[in-house]
GUGUDREN-504642 format. One record per residue (C-alpha): x, y, z; residue in one letter; residue number from 1. Coordinates in steps of 0.5 Angstrom, whole numbers. Layout:
<torti><px>X</px><py>Y</py><pz>Z</pz><residu>A</residu><num>NUM</num></torti>
...
END
This chain:
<torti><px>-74</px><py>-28</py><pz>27</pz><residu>X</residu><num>1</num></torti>
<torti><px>-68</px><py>-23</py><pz>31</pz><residu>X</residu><num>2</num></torti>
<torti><px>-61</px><py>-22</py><pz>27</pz><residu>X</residu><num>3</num></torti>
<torti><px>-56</px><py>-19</py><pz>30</pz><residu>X</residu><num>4</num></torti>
<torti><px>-54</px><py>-12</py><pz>28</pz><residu>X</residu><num>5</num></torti>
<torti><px>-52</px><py>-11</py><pz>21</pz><residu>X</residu><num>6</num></torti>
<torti><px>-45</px><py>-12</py><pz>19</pz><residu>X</residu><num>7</num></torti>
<torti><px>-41</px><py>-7</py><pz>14</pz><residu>X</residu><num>8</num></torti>
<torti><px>-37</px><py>-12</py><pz>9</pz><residu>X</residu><num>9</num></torti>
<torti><px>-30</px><py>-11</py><pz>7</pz><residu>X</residu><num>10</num></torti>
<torti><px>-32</px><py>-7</py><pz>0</pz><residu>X</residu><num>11</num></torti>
<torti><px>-26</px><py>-8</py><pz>-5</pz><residu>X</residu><num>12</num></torti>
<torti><px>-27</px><py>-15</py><pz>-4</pz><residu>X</residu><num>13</num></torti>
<torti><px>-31</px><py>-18</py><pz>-10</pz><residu>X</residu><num>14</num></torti>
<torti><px>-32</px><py>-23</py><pz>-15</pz><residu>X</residu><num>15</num></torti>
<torti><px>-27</px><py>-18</py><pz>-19</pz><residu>X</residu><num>16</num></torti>
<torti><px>-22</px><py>-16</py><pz>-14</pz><residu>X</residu><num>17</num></torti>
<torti><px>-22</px><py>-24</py><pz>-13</pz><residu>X</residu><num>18</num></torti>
<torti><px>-16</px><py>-28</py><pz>-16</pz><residu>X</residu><num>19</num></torti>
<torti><px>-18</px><py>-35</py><pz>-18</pz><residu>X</residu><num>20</num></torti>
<torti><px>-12</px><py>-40</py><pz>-19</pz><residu>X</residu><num>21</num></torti>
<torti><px>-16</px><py>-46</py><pz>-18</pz><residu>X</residu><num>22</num></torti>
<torti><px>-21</px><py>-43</py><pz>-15</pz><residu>X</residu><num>23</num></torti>
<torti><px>-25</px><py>-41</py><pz>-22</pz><residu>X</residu><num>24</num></torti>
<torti><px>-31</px><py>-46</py><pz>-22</pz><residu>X</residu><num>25</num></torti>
<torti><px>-32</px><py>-45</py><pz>-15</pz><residu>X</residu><num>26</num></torti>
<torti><px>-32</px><py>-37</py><pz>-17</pz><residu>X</residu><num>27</num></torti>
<torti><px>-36</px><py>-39</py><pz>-23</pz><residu>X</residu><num>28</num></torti>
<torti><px>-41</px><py>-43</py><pz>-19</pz><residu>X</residu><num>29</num></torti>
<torti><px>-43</px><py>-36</py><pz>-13</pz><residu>X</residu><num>30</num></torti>
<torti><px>-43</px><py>-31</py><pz>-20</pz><residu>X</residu><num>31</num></torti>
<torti><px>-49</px><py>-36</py><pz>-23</pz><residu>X</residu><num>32</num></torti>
<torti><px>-53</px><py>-37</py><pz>-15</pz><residu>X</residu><num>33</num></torti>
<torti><px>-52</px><py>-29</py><pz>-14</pz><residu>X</residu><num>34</num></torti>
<torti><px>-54</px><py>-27</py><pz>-22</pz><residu>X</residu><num>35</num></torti>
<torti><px>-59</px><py>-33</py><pz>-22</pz><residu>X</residu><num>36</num></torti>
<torti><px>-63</px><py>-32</py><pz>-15</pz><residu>X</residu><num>37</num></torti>
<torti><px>-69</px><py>-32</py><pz>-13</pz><residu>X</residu><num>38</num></torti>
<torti><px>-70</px><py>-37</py><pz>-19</pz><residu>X</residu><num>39</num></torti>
<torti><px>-65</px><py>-41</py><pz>-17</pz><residu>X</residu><num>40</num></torti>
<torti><px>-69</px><py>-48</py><pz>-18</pz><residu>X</residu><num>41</num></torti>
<torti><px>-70</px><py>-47</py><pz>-24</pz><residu>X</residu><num>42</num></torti>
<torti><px>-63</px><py>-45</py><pz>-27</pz><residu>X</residu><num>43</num></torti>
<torti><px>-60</px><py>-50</py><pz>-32</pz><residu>X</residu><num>44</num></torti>
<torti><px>-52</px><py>-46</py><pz>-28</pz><residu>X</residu><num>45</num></torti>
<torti><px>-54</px><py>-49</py><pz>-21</pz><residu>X</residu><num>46</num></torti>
<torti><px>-56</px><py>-57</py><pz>-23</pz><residu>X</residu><num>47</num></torti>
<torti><px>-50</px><py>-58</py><pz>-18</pz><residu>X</residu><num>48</num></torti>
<torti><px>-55</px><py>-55</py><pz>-11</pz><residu>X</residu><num>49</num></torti>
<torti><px>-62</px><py>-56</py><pz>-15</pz><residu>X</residu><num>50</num></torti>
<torti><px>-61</px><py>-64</py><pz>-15</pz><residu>X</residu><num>51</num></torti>
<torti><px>-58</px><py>-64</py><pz>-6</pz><residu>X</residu><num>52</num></torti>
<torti><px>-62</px><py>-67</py><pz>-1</pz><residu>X</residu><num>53</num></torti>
<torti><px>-60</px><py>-60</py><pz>3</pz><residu>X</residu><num>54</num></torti>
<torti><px>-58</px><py>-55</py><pz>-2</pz><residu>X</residu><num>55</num></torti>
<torti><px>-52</px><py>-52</py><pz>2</pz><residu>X</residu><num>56</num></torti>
<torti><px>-44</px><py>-50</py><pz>-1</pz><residu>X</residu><num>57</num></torti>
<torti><px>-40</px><py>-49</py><pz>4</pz><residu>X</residu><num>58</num></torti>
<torti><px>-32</px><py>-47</py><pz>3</pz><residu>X</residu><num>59</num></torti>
<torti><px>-27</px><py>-51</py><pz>7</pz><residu>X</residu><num>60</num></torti>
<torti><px>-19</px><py>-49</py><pz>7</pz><residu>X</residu><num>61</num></torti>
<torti><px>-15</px><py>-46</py><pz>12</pz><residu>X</residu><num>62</num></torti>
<torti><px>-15</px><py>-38</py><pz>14</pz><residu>X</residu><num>63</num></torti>
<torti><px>-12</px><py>-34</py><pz>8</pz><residu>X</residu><num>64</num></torti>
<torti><px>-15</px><py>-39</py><pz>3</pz><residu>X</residu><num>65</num></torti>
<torti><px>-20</px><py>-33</py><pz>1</pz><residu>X</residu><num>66</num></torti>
<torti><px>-26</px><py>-36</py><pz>4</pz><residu>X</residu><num>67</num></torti>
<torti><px>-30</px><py>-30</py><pz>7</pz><residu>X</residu><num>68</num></torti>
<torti><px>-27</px><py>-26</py><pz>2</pz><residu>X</residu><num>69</num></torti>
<torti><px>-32</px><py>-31</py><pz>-2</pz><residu>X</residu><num>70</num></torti>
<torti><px>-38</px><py>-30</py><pz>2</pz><residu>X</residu><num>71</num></torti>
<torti><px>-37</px><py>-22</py><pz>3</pz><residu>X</residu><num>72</num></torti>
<torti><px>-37</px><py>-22</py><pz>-6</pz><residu>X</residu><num>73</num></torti>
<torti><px>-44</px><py>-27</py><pz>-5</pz><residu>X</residu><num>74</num></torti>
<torti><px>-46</px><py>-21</py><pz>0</pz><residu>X</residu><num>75</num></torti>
<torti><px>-45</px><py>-15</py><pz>-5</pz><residu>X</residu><num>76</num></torti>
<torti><px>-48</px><py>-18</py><pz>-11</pz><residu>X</residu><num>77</num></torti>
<torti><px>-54</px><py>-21</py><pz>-7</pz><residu>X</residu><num>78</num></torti>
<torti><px>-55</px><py>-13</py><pz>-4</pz><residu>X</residu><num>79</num></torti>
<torti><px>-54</px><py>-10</py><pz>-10</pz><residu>X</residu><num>80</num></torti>
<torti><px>-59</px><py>-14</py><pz>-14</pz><residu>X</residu><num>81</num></torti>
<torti><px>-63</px><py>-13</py><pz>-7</pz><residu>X</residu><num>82</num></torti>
<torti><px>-64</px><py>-20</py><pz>-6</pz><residu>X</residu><num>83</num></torti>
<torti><px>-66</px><py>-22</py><pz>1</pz><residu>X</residu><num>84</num></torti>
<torti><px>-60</px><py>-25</py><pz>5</pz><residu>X</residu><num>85</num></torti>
<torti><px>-56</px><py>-25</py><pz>12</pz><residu>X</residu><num>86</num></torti>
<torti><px>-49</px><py>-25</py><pz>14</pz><residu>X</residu><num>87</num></torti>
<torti><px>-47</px><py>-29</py><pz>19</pz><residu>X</residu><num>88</num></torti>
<torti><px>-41</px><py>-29</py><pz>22</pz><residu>X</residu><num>89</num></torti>
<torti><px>-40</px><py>-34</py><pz>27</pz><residu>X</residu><num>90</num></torti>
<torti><px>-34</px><py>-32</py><pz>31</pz><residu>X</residu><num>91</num></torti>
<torti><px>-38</px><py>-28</py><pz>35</pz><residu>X</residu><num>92</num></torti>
<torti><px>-43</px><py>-34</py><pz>36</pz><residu>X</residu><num>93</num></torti>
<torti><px>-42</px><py>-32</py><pz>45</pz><residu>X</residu><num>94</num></torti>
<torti><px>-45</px><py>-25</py><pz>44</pz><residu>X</residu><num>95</num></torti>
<torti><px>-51</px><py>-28</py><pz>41</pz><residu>X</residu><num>96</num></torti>
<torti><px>-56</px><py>-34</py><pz>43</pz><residu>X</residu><num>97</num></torti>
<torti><px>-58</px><py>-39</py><pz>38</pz><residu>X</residu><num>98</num></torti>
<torti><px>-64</px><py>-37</py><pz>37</pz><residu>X</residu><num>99</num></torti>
<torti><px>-61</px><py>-33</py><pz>31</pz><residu>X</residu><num>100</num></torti>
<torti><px>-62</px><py>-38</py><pz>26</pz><residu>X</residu><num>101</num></torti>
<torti><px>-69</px><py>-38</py><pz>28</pz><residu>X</residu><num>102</num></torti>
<torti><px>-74</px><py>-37</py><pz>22</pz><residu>X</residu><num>103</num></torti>
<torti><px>-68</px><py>-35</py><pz>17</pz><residu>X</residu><num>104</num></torti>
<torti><px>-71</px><py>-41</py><pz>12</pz><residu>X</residu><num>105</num></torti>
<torti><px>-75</px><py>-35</py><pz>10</pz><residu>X</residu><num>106</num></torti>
<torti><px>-70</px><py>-32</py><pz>7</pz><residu>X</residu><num>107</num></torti>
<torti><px>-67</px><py>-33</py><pz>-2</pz><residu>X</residu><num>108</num></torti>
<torti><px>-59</px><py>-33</py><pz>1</pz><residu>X</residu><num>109</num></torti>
<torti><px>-56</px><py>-36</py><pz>8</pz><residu>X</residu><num>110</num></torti>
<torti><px>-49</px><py>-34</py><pz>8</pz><residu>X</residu><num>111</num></torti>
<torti><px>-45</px><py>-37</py><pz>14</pz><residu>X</residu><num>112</num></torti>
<torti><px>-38</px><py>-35</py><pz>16</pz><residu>X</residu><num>113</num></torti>
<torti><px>-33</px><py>-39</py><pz>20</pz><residu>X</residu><num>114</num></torti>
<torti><px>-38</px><py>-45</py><pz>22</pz><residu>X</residu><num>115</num></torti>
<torti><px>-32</px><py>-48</py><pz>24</pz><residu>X</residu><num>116</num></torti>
<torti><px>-33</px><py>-44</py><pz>30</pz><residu>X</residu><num>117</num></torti>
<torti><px>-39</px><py>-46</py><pz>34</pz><residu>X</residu><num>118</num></torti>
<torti><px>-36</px><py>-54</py><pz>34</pz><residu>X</residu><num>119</num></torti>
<torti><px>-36</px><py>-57</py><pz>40</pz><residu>X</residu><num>120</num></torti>
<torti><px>-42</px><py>-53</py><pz>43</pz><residu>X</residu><num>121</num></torti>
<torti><px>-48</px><py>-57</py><pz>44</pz><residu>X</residu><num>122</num></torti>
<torti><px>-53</px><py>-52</py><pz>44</pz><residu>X</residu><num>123</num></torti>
<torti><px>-50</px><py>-48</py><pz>37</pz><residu>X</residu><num>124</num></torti>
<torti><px>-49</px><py>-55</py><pz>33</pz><residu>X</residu><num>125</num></torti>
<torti><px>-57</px><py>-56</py><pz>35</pz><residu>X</residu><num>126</num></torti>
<torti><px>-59</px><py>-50</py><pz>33</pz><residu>X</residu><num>127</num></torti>
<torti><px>-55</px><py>-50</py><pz>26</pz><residu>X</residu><num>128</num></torti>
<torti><px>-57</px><py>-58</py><pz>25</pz><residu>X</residu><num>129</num></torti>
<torti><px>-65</px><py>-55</py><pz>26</pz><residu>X</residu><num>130</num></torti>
<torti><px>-64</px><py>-50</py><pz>21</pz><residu>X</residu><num>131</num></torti>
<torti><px>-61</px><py>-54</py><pz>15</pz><residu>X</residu><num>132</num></torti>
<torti><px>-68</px><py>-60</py><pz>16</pz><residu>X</residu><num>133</num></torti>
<torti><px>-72</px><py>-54</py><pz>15</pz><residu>X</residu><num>134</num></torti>
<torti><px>-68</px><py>-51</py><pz>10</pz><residu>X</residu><num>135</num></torti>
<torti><px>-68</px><py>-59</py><pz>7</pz><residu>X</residu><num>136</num></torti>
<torti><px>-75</px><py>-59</py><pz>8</pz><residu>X</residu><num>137</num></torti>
<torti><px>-77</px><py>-52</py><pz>4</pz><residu>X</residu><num>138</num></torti>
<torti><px>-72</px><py>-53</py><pz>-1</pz><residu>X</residu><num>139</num></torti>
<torti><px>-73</px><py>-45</py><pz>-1</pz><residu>X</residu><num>140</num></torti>
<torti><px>-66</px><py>-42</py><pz>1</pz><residu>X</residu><num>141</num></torti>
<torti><px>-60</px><py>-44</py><pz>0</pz><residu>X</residu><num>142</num></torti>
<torti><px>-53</px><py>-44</py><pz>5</pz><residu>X</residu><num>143</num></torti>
<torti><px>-46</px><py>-41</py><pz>3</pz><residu>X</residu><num>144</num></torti>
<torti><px>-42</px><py>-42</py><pz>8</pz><residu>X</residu><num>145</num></torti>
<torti><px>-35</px><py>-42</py><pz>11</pz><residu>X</residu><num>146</num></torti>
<torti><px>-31</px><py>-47</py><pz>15</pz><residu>X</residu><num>147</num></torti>
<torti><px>-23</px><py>-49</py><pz>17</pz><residu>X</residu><num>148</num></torti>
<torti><px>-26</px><py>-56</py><pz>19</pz><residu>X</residu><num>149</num></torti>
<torti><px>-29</px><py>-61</py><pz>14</pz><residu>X</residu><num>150</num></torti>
<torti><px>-36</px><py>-64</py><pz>16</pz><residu>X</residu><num>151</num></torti>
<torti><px>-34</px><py>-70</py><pz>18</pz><residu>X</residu><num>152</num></torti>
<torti><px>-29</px><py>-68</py><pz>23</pz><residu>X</residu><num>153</num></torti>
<torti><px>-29</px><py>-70</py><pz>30</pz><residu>X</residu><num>154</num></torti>
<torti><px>-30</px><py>-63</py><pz>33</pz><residu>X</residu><num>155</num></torti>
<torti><px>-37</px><py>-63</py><pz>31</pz><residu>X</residu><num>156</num></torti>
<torti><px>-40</px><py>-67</py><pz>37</pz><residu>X</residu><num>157</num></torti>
<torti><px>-46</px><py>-68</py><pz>34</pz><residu>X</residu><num>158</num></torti>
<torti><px>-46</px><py>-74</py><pz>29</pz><residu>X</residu><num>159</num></torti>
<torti><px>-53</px><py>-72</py><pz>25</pz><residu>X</residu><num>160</num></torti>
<torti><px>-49</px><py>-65</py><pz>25</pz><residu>X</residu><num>161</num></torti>
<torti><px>-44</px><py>-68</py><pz>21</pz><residu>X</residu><num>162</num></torti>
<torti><px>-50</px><py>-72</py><pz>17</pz><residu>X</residu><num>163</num></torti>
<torti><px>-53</px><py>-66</py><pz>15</pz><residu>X</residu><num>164</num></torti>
<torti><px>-48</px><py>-62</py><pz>13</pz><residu>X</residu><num>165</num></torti>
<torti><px>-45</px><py>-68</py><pz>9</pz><residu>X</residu><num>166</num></torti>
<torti><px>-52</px><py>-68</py><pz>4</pz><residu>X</residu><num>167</num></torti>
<torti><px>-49</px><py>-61</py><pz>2</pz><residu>X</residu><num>168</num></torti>
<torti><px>-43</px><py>-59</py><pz>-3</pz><residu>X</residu><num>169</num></torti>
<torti><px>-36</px><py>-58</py><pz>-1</pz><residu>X</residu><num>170</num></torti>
<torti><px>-31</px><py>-54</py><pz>-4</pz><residu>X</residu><num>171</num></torti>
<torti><px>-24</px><py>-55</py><pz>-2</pz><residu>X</residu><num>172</num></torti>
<torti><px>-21</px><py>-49</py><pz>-3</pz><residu>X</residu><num>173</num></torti>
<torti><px>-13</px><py>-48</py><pz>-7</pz><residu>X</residu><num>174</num></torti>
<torti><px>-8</px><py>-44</py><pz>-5</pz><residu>X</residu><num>175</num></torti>
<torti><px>-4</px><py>-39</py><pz>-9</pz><residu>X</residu><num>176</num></torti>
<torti><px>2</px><py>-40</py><pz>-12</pz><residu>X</residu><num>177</num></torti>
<torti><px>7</px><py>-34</py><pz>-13</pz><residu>X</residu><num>178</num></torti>
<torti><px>5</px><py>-30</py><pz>-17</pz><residu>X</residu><num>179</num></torti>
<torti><px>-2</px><py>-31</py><pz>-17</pz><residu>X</residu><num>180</num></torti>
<torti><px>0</px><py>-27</py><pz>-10</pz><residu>X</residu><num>181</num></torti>
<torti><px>3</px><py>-23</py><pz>-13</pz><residu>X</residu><num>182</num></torti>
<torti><px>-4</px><py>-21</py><pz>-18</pz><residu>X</residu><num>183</num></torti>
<torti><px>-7</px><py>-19</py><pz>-11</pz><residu>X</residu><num>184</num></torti>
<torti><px>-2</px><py>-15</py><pz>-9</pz><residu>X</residu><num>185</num></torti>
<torti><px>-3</px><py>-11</py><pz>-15</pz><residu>X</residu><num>186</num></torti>
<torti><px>-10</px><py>-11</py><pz>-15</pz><residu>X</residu><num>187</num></torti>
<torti><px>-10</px><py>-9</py><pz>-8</pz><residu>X</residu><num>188</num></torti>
<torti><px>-5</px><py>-3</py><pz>-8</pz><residu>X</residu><num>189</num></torti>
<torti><px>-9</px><py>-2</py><pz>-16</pz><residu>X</residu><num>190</num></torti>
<torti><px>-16</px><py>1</py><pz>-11</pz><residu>X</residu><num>191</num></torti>
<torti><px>-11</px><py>5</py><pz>-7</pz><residu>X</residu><num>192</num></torti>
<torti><px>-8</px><py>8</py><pz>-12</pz><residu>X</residu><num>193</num></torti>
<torti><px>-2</px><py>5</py><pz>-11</pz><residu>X</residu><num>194</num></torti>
<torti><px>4</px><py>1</py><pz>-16</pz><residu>X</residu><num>195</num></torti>
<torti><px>10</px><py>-3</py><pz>-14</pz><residu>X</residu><num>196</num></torti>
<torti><px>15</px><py>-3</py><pz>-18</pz><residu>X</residu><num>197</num></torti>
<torti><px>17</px><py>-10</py><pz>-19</pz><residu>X</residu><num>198</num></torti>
<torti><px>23</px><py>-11</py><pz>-15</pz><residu>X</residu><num>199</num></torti>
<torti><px>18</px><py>-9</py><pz>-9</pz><residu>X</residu><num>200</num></torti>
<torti><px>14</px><py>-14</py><pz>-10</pz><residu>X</residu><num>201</num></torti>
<torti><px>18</px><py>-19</py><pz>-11</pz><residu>X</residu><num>202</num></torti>
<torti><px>22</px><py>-17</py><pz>-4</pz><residu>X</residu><num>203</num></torti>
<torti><px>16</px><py>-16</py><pz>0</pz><residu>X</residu><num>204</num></torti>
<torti><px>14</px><py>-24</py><pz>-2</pz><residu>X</residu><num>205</num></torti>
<torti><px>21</px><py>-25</py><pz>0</pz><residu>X</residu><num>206</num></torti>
<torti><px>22</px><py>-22</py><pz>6</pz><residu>X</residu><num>207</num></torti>
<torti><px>14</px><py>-22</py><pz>9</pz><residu>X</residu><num>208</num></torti>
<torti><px>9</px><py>-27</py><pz>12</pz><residu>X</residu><num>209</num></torti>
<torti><px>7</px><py>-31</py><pz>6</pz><residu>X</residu><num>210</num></torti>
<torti><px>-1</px><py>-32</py><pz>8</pz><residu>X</residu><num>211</num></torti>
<torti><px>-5</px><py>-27</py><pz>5</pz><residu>X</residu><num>212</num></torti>
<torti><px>-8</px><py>-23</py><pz>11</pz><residu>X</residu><num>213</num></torti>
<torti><px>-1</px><py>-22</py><pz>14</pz><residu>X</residu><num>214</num></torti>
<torti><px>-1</px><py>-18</py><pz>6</pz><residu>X</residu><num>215</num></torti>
<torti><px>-8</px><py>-15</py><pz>6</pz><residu>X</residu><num>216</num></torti>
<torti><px>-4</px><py>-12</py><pz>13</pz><residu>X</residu><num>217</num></torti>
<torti><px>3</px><py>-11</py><pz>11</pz><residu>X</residu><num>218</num></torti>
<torti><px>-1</px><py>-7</py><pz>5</pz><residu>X</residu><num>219</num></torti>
<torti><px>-6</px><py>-2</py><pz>9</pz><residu>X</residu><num>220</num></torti>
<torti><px>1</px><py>0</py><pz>13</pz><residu>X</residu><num>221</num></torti>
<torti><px>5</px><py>1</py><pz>7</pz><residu>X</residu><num>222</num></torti>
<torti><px>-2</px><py>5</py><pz>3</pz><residu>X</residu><num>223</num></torti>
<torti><px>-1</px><py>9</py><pz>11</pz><residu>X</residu><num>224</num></torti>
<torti><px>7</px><py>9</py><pz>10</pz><residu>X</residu><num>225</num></torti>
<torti><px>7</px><py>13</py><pz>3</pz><residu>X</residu><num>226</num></torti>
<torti><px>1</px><py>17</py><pz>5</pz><residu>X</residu><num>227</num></torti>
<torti><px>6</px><py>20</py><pz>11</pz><residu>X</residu><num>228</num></torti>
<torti><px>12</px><py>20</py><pz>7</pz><residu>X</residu><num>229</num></torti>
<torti><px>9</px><py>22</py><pz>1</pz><residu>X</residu><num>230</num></torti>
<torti><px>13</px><py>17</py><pz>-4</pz><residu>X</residu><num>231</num></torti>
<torti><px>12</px><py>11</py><pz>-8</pz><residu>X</residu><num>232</num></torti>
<torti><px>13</px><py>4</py><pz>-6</pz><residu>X</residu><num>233</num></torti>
<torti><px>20</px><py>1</py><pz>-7</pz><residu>X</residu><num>234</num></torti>
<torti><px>24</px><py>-3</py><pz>-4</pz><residu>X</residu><num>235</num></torti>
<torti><px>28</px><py>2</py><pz>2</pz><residu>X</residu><num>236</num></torti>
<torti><px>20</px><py>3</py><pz>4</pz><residu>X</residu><num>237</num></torti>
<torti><px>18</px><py>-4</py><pz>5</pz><residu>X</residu><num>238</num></torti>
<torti><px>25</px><py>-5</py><pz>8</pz><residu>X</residu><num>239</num></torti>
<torti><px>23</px><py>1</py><pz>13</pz><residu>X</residu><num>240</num></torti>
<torti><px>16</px><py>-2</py><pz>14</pz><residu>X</residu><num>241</num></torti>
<torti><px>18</px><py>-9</py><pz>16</pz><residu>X</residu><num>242</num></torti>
<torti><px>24</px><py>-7</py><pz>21</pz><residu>X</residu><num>243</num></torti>
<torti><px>30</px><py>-8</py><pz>16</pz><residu>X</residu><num>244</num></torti>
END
């Protein structure tokens, strides 16, 4: 088995820093596999995968959701209790071959980040259909992965791909509200030792890309802005960082 080279996953983003909204008992479900693994089978928490014909979860929503964020906490949780895993993402499917997903149903823990990227490629959608039937047929590993796309979407050429990935458990992601953003700018600006007043917040969200990536950016600019002005956070910096 060749895997690729090992990633460095985003550190602050965990099952704690994690801001759940609707999202609590897709949360509750990866803290139970990643507490309950490798004896997942028998855990009386996880009678949703154990009774699959291929236990897989897979993470469905449009990019800011908090998908990857997801995986990442699964990755460190799973690292922490040194449980064997791999993290794949596959938007770097081009810079790989597909054997990659050769023999990884050794492993307790597959995790498999933005699968929407290799729909369409023939080679890669045979290569992954492969590896859930042997994943199926083991009944050893589970899958946790991440996607824009649903599984029975077109852009997956290959019908028995679509199949397969049906036979797992498909969780739709929900956005946040407002001031469920607002809880993780907080927490976010909290780890980097930093405080928005509330008019600050509350200007940012009204003034700046809404999605959470363009914030978590709009954030690290305003950690770099404060360190370099040697101020707090307030509404004259945002407005001097967003150009206004």
């Amino acid at each position: 088995m060749q895997l690729p080279l090992p990633v460095s996953l985003p550190a602050d983003e965990t099952f704690d820093s994690f801001v759940a909204g609707d999202n609590a008992e897709l949360l509750e479900l990866l803290r139970s596999l990643a507490g309950a693994m490798p004896a997942w089978r028998i855990s009386t928490s996880l009678t949703s995968l154990t009774t699959l014909q291929l236990p897989m979860l897979t993470l469905v929503g449009n990019e800011g959701k908090g998908k990857s964020h997801l995986l990442y906490a699964l990755c460190h949780e799973l690292a922490s209790a040194e449980v064997p895993h791999v993290y794949l993402n596959l938007s770097s499917w081009a810079e790989w071959t597909s054997s990659v997903f050769d023999g990884l149903e050794s492993l307790p823990v597959v995790c498999l980040d933005n699968i929407h990227e290799i729909a369409g490629q023939p080679e890669w959608e045979l290569a992954l259909f492969d590896l859930l039937n042997r994943v199926s047929e083991s009944r050893f590993t589970v899958i946790v992965g991440t996607s824009r796309l649903g599984h029975s979407h077109p852009a997956f050429l290959l019908p028995d791909l679509r199949s397969r990935l049906a036979w797992g458990l498909t969780y739709q992601l929900a956005a946040l509200n407002d001031e469920q953003r607002k809880d993780v700018i907080r927490a976010r600006a909290a780890q980097r030792g930093l405080r928005f007043s509330d008019q600050a917040l509350q200007f940012l969200l009204n003034h700046a890309d809404r999605d959470l990536p363009s914030l978590m950016t709009l954030l690290d600019r305003l950690d770099t802005r404060s360190l370099q002005e040697q101020k707090k956070l307030s509404v004259a910096m945002v407005k001097r960082e967003l150009g206004l």
